[in-house]
N, CA, C and O atoms as a printed pandas DataFrame, in Angstrom:
     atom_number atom_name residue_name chain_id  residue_number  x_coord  y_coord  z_coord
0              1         N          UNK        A               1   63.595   85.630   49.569
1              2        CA          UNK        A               1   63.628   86.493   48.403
2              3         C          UNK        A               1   65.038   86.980   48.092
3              4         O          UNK        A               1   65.443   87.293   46.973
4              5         N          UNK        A               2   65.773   87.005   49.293
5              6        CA          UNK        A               2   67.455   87.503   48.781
6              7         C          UNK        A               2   67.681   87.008   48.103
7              8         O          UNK        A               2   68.081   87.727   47.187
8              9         N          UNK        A               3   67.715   85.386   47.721
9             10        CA          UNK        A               3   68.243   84.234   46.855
10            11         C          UNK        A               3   67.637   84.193   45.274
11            12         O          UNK        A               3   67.893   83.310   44.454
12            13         N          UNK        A               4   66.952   85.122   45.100
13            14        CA          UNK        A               4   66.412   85.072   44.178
14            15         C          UNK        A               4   67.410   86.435   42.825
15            16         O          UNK        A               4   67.413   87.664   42.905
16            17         N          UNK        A               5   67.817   85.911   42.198
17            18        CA          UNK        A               5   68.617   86.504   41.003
18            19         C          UNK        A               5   67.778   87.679   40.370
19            20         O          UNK        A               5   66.585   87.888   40.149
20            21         N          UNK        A               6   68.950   88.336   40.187
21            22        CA          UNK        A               6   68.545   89.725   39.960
22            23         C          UNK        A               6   68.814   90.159   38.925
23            24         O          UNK        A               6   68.131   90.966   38.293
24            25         N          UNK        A               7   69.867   89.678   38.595
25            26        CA          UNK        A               7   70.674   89.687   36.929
26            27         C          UNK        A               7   71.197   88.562   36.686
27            28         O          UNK        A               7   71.329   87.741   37.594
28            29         N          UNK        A               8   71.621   88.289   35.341
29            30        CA          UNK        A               8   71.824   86.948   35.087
30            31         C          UNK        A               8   71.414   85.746   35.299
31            32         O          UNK        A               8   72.017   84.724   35.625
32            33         N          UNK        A               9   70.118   86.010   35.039
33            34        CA          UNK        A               9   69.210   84.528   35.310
34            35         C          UNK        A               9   69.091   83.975   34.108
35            36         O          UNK        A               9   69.403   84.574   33.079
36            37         N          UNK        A              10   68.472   82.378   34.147
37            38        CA          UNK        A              10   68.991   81.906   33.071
38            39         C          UNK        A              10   68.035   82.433   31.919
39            40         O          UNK        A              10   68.593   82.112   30.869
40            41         N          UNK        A              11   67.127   82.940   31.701
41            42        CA          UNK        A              11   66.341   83.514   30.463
42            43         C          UNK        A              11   67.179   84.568   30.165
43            44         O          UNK        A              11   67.407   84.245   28.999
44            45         N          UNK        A              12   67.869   85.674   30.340
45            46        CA          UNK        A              12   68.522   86.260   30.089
46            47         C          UNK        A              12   70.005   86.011   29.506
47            48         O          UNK        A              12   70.598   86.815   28.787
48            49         N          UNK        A              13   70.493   84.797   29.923
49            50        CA          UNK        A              13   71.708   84.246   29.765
50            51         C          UNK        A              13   71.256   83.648   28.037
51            52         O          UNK        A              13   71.989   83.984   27.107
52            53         N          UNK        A              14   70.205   82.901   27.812
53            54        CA          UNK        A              14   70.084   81.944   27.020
54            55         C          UNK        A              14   69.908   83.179   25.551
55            56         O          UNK        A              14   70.347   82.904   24.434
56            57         N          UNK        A              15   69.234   84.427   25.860
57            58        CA          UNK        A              15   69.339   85.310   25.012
58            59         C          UNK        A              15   70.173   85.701   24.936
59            60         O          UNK        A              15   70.452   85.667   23.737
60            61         N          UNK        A              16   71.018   86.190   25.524
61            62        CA          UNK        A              16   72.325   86.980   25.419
62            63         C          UNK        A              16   73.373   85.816   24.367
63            64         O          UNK        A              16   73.960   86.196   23.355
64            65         N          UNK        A              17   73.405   84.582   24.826
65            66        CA          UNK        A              17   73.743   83.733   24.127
66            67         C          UNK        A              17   73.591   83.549   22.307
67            68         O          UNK        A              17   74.386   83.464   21.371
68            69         N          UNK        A              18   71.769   83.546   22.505
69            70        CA          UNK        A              18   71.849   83.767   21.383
70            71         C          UNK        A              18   71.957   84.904   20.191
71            72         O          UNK        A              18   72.145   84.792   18.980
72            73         N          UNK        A              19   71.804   85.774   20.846
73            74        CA          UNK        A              19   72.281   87.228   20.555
74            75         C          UNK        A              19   73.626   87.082   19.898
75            76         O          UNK        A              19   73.798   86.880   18.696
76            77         N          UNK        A              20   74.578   87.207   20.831
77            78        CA          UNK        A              20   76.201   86.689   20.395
78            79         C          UNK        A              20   76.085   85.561   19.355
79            80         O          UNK        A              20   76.712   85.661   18.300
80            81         N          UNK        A              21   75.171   84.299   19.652
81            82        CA          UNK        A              21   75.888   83.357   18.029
82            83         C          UNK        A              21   75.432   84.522   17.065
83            84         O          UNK        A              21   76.365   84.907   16.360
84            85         N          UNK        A              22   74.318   85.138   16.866
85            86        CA          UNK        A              22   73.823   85.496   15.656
86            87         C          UNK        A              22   75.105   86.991   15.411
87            88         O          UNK        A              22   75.101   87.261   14.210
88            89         N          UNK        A              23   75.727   87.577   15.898
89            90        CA          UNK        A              23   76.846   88.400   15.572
90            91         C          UNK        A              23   76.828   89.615   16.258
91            92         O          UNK        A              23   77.628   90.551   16.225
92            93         N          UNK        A              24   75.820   89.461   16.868
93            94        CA          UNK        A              24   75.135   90.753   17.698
94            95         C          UNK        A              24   76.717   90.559   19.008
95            96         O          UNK        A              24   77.196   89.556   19.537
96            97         N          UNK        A              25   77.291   92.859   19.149
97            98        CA          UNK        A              25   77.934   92.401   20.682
98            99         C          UNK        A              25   77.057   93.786   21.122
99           100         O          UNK        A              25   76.613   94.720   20.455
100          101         N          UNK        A              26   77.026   93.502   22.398
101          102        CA          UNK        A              26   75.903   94.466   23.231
102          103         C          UNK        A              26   76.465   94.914   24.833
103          104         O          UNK        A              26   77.453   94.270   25.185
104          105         N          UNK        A              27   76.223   95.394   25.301
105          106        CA          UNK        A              27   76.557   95.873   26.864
106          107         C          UNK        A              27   75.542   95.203   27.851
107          108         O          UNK        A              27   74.341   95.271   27.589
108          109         N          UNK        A              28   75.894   94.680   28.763
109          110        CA          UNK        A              28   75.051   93.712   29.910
110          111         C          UNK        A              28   75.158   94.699   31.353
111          112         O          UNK        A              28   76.218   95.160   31.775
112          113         N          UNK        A              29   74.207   94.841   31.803
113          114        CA          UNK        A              29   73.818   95.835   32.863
114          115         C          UNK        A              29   74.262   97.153   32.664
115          116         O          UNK        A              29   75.348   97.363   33.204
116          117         N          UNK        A              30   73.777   98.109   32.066
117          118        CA          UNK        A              30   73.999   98.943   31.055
118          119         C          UNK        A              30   73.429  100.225   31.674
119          120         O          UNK        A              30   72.398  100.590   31.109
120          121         N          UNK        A              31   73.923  101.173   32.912
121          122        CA          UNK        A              31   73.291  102.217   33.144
122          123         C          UNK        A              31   72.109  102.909   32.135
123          124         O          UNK        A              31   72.066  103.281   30.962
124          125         N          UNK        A              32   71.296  102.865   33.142
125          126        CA          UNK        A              32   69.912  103.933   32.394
126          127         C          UNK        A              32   70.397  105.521   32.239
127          128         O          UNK        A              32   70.465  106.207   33.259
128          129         N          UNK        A              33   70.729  106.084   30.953
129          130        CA          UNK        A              33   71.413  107.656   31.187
130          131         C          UNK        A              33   70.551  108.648   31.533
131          132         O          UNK        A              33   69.671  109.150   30.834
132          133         N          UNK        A              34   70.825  108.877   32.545
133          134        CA          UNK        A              34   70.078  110.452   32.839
134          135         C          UNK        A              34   69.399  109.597   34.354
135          136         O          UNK        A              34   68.963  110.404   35.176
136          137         N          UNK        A              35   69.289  108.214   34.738
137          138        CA          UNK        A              35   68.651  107.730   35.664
138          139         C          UNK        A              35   69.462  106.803   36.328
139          140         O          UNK        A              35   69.841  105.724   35.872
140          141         N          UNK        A              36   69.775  107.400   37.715
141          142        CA          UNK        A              36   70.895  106.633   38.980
142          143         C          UNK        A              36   70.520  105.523   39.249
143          144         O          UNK        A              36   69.334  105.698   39.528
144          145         N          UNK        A              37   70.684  104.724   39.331
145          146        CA          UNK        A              37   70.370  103.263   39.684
146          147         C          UNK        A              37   69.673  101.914   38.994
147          148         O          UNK        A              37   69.385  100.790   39.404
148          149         N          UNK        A              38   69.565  102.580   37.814
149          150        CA          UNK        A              38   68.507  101.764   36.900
150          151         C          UNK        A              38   69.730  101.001   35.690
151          152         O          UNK        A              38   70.630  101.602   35.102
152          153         N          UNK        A              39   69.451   99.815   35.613
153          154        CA          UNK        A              39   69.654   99.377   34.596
154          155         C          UNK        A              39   69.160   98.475   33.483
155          156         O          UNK        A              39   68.092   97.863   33.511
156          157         N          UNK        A              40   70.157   98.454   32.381
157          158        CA          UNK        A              40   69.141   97.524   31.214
158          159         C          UNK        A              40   69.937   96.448   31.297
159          160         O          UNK        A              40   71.137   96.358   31.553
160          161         N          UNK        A              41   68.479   95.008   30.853
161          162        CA          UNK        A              41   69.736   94.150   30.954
162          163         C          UNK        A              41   70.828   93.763   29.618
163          164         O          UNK        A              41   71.962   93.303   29.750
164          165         N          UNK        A              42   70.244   94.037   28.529
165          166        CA          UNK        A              42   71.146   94.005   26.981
166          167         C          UNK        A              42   70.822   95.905   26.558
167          168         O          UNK        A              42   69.871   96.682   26.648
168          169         N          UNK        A              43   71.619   95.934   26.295
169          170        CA          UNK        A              43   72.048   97.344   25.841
170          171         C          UNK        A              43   73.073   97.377   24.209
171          172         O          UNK        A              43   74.161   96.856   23.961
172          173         N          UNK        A              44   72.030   98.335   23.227
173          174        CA          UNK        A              44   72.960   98.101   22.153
174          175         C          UNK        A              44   73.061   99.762   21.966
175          176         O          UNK        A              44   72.165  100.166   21.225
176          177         N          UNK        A              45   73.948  100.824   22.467
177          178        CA          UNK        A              45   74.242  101.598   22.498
178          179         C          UNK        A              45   74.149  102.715   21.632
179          180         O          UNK        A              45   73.729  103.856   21.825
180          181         N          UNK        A              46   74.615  102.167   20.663
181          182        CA          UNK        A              46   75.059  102.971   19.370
182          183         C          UNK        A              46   73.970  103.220   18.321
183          184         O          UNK        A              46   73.887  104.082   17.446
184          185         N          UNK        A              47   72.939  101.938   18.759
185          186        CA          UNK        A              47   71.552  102.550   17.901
186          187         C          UNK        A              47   70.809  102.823   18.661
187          188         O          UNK        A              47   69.735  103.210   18.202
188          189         N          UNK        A              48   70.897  102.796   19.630
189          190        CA          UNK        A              48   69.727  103.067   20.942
190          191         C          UNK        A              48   68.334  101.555   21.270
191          192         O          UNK        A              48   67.110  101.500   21.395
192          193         N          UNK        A              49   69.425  100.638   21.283
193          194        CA          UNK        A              49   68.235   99.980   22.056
194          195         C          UNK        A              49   68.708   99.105   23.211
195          196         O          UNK        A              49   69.772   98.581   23.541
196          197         N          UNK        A              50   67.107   99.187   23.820
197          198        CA          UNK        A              50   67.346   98.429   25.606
198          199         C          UNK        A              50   66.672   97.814   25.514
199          200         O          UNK        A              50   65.662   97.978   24.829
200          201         N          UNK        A              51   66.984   96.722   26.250
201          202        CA          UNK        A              51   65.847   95.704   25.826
202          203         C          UNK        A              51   66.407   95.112   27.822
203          204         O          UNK        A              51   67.476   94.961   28.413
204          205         N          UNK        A              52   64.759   94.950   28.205
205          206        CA          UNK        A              52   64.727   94.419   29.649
206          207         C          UNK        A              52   63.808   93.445   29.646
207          208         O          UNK        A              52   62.724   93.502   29.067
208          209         N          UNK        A              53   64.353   92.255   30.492
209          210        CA          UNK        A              53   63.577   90.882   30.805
210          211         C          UNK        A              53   63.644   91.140   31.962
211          212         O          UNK        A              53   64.625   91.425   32.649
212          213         N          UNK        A              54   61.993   90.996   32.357
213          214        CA          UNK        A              54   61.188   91.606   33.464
214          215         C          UNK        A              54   60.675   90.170   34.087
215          216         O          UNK        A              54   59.937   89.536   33.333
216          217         N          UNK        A              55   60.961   89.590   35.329
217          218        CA          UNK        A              55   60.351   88.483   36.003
218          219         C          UNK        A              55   58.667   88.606   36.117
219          220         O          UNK        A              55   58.048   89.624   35.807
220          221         N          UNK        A              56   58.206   87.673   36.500
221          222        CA          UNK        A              56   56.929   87.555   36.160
222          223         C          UNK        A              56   56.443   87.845   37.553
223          224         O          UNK        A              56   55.279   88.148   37.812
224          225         N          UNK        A              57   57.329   87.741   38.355
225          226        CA          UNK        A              57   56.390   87.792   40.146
226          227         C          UNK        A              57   56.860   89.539   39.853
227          228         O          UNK        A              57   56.204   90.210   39.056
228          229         N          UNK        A              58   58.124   90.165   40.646
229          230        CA          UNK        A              58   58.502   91.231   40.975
230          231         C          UNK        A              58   57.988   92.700   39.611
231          232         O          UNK        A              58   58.042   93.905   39.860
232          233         N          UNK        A              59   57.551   92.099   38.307
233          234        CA          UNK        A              59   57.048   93.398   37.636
234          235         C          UNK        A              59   55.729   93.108   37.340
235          236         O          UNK        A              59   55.192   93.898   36.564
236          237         N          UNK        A              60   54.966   92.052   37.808
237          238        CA          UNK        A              60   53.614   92.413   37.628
238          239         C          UNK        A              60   52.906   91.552   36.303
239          240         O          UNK        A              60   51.932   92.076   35.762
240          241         N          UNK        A              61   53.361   90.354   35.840
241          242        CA          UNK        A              61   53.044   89.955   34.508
242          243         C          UNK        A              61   51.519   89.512   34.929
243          244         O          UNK        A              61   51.198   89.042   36.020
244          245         N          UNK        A              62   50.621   89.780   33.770
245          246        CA          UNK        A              62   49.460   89.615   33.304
246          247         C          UNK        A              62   48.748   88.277   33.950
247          248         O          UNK        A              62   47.695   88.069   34.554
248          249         N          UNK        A              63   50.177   87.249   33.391
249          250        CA          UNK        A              63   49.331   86.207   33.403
250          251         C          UNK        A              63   49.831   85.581   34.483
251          252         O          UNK        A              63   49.019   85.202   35.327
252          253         N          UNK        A              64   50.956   85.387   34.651
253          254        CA          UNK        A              64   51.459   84.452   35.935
254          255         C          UNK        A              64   51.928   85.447   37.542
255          256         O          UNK        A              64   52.369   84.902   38.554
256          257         N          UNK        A              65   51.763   86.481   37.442
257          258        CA          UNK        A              65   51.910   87.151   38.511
258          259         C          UNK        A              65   51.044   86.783   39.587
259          260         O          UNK        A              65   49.837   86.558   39.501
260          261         N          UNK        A              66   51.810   86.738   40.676
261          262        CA          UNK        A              66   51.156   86.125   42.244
262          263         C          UNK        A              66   51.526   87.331   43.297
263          264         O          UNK        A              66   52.420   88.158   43.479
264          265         N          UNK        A              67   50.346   86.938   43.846
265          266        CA          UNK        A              67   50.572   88.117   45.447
266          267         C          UNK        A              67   50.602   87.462   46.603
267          268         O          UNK        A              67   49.768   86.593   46.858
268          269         N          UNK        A              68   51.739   87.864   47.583
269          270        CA          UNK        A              68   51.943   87.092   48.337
270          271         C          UNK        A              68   50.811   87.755   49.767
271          272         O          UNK        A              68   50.616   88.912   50.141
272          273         N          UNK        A              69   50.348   86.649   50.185
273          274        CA          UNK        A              69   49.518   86.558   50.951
274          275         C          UNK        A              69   49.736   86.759   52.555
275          276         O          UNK        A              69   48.778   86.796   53.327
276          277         N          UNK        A              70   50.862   86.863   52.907
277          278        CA          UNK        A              70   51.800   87.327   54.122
278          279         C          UNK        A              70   52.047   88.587   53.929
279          280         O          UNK        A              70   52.418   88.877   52.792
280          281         N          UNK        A              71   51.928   89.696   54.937
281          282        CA          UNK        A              71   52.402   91.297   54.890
282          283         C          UNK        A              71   51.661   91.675   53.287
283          284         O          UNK        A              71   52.094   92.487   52.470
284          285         N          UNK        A              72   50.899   91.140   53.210
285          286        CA          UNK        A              72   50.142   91.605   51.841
286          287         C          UNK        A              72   50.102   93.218   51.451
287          288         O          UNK        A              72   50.519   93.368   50.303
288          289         N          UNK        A              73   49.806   94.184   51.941
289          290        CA          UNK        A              73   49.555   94.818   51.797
290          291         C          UNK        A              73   51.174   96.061   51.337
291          292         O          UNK        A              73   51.374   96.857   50.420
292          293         N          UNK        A              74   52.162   95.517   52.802
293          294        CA          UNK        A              74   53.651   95.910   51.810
294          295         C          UNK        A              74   54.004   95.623   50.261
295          296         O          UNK        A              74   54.407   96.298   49.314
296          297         N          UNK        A              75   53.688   94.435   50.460
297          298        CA          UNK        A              75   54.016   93.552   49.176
298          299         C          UNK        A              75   53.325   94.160   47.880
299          300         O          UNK        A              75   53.936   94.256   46.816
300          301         N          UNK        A              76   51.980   94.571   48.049
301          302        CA          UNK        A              76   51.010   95.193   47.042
302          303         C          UNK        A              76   51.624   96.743   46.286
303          304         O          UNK        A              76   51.486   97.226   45.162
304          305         N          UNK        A              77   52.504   97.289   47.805
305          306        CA          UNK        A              77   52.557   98.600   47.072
306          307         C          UNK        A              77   54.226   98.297   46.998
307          308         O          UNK        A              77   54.727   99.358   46.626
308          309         N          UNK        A              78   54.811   97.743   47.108
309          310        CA          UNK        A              78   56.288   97.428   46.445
310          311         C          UNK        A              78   55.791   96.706   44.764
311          312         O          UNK        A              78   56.219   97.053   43.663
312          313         N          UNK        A              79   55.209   96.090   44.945
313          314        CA          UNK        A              79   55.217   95.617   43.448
314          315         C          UNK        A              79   54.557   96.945   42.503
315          316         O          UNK        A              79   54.942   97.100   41.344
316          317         N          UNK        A              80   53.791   97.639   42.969
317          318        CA          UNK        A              80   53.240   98.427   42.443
318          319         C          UNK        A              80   53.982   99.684   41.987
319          320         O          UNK        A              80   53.833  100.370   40.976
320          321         N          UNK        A              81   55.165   99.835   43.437
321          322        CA          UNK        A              81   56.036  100.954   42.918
322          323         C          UNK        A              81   57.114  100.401   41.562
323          324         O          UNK        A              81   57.795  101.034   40.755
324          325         N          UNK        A              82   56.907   99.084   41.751
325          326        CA          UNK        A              82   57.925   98.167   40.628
326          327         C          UNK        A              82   57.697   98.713   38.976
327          328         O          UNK        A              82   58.299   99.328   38.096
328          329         N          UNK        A              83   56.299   97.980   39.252
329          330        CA          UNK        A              83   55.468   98.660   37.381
330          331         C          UNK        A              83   55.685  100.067   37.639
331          332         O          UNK        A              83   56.410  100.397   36.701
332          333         N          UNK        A              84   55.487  101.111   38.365
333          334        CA          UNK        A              84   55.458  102.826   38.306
334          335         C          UNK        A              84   56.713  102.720   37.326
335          336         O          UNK        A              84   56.704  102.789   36.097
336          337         N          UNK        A              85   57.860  102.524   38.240
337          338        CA          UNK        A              85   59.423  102.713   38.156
338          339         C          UNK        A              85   59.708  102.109   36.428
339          340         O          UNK        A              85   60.458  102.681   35.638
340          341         N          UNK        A              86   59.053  101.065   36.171
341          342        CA          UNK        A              86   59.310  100.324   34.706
342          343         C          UNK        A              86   58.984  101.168   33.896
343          344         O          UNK        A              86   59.651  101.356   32.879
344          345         N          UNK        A              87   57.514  102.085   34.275
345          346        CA          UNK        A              87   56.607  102.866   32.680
346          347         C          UNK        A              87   57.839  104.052   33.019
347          348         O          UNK        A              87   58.377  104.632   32.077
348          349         N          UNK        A              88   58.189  104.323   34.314
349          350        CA          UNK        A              88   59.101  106.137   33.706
350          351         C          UNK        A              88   60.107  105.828   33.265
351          352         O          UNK        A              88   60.458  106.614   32.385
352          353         N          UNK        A              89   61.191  104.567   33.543
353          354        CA          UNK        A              89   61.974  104.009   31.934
354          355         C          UNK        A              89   61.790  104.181   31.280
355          356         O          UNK        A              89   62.237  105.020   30.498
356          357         N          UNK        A              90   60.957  103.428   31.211
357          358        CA          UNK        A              90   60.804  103.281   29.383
358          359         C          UNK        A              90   60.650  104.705   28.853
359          360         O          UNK        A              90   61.374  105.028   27.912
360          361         N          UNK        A              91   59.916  105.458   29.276
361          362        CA          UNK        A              91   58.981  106.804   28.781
362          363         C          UNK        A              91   60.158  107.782   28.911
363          364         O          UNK        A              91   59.965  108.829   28.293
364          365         N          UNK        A              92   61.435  107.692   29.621
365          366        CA          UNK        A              92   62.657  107.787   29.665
366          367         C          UNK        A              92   63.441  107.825   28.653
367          368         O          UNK        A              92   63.977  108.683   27.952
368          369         N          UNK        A              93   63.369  106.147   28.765
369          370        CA          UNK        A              93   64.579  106.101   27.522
370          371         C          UNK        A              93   64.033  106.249   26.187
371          372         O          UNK        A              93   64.784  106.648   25.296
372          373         N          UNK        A              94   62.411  105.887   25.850
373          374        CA          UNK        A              94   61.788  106.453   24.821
374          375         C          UNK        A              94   61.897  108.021   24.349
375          376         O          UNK        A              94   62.345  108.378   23.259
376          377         N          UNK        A              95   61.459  108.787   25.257
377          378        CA          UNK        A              95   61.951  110.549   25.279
378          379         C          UNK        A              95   63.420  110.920   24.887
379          380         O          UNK        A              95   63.690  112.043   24.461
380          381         N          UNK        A              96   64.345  109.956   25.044
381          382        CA          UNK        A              96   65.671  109.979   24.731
382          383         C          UNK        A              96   66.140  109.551   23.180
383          384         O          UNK        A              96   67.297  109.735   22.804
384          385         N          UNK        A              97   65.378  109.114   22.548
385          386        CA          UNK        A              97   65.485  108.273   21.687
386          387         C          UNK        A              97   65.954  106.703   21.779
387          388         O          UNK        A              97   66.972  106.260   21.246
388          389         N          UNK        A              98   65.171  106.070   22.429
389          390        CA          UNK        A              98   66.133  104.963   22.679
390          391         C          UNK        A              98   64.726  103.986   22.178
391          392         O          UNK        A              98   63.625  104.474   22.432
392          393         N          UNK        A              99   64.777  102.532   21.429
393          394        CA          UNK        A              99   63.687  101.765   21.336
394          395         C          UNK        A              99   63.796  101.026   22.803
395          396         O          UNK        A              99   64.812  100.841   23.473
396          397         N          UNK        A             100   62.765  100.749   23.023
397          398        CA          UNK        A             100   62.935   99.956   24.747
398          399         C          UNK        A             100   62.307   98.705   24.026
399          400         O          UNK        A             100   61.785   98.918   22.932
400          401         N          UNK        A             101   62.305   97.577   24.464
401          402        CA          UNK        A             101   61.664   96.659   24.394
402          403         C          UNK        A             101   61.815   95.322   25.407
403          404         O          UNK        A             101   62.813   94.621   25.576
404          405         N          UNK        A             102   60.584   95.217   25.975
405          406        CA          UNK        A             102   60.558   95.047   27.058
406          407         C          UNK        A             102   59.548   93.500   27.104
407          408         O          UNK        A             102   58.376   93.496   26.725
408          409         N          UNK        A             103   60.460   91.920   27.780
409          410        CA          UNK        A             103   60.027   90.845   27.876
410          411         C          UNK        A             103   59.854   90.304   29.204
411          412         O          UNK        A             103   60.494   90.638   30.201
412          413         N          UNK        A             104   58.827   89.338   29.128
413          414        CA          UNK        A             104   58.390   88.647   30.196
414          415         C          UNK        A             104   59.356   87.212   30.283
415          416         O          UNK        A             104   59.591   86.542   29.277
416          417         N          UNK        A             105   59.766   86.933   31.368
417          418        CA          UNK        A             105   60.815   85.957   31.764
418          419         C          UNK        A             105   60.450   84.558   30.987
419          420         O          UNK        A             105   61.370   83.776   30.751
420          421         N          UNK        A             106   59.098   84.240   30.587
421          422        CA          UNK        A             106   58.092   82.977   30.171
422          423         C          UNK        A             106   58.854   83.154   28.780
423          424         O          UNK        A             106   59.794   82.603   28.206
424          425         N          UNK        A             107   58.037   84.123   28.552
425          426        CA          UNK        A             107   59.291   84.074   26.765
426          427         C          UNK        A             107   59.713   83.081   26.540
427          428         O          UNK        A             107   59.879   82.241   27.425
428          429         N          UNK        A             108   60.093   82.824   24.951
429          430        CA          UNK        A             108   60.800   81.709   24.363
430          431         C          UNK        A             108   62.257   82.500   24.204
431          432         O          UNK        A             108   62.305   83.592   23.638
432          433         N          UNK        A             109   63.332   81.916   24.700
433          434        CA          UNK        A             109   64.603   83.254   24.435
434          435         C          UNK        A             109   64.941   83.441   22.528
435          436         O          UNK        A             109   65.471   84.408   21.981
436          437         N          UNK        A             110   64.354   81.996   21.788
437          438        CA          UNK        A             110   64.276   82.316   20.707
438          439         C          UNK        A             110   64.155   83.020   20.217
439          440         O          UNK        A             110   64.983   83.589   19.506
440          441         N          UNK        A             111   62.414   83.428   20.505
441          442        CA          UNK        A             111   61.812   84.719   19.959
442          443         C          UNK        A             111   62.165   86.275   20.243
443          444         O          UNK        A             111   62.026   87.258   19.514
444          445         N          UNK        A             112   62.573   86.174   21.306
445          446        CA          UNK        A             112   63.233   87.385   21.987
446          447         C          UNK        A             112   64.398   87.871   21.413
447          448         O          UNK        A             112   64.742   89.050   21.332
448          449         N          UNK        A             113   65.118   86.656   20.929
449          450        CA          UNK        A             113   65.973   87.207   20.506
450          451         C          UNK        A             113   66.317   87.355   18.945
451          452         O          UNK        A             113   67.412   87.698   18.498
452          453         N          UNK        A             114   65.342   87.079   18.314
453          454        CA          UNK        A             114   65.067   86.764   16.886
454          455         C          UNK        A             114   64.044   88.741   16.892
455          456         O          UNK        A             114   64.071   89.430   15.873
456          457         N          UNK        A             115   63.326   89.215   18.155
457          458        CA          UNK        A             115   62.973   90.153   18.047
458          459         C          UNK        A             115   63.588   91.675   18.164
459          460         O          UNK        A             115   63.222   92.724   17.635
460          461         N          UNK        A             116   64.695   91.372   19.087
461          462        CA          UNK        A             116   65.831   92.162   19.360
462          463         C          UNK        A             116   66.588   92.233   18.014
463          464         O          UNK        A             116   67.047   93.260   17.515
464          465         N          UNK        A             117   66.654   90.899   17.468
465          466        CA          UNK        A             117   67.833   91.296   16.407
466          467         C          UNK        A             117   67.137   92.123   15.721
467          468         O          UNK        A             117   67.537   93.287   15.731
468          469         N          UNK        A             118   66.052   91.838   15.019
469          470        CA          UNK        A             118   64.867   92.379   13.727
470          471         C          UNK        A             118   65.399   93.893   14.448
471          472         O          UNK        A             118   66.105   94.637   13.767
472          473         N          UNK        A             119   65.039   94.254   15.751
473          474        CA          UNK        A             119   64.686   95.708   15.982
474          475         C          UNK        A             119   66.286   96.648   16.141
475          476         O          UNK        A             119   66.315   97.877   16.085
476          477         N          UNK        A             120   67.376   95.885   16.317
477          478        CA          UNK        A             120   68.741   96.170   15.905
478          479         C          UNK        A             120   69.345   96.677   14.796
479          480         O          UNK        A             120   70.068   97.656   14.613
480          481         N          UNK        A             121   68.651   95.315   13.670
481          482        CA          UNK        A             121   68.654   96.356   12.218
482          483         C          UNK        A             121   68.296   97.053   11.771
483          484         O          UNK        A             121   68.794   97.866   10.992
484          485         N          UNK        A             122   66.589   96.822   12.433
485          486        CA          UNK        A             122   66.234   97.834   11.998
486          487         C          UNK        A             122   66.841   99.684   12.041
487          488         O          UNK        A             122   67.220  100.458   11.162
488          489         N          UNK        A             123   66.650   99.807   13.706
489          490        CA          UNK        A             123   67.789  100.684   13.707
490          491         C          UNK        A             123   68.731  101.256   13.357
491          492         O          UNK        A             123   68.938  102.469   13.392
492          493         N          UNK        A             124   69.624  100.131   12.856
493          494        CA          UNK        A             124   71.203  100.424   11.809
494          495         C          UNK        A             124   70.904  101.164   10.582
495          496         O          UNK        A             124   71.497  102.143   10.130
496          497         N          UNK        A             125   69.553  100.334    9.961
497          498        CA          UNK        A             125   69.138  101.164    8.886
498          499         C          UNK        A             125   68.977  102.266    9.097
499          500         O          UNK        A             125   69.422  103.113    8.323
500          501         N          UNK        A             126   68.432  102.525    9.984
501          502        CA          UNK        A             126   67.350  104.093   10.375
502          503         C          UNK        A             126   68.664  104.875   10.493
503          504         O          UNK        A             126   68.998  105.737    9.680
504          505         N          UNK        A             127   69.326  104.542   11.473
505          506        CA          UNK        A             127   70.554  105.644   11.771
506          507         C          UNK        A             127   71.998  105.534   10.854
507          508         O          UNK        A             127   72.867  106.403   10.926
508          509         N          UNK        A             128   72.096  104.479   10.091
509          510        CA          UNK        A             128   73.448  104.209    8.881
510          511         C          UNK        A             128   74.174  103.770    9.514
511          512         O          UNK        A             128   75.224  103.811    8.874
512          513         N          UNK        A             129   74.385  103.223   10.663
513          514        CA          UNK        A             129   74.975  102.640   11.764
514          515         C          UNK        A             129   75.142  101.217   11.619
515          516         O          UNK        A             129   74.573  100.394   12.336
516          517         N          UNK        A             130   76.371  100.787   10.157
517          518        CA          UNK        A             130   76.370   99.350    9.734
518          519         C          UNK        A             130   77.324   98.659   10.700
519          520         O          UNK        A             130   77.062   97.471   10.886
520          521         N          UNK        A             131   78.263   99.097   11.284
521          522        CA          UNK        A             131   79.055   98.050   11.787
522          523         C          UNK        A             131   78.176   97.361   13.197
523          524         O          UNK        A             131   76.986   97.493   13.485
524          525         N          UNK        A             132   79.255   96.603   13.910
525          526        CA          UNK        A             132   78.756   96.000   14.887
526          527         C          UNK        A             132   78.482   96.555   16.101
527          528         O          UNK        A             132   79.419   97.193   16.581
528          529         N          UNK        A             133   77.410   96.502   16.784
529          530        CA          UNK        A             133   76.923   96.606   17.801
530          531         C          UNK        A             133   77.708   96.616   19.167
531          532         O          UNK        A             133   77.097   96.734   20.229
């Protein structure tokens, strides 16, 4: 499990990518404010949005999430403290004003990032916040 990427994996890379062609610039591992150790992985500051790509084993996804069947029972309540730790983010940076929006690693980085942008402008509008990100 050490070997396993923590940031900068390639679903994250391929958005961030496309993020940048489309004109978007953003902050990459982006302290959570008000919360020590937490971070986002695209951060657009100035309008308030975070946007986190969440692996499918370590946060619990719906559909492809697996439990490991060795020390099971550690494993059950580490993943479990995983999702806790994700909802007081968000409910965090939501209480803060911040939009969170929050993807599963399966994602198309297309869409993700065709959804980030939509919710970027939107923002700009909301707050008059035309220049760049």
């Amino acid at each position: 499990m050490s070997r396993q990427a923590s940031k900068d994996t390639a679903v994250e890379l391929a958005v961030r990518r496309l993020l940048h062609a489309a004109g978007l610039r953003y902050r990459v591992e982006y302290p959570v404010p008000g919360m020590p150790r937490r971070r986002l992985d695209v951060a657009f500051p100035r309008v308030k949005v975070a946007v986190l790509i969440d692996g499918c084993f370590w946060h619990g996804c719906p559909v492809h999430a697996t439990r490991p069947k060795s020390n099971a029972e550690w494993w059950r309540q580490k993943l479990e403290r995983n999702m806790i730790r994700d909802a007081e983010t968000t409910e965090h940076l939501t209480a803060a004003g911040w939009e969170v929006l929050r993807f599963w690693e399966h994602e198309a980085p297309q869409e993700v990032a065709a959804r980030v942008a939509a919710a970027v402008e939107r923002r700009r509008t909301v707050t008059g916040r035309g220049g760049k990100t």
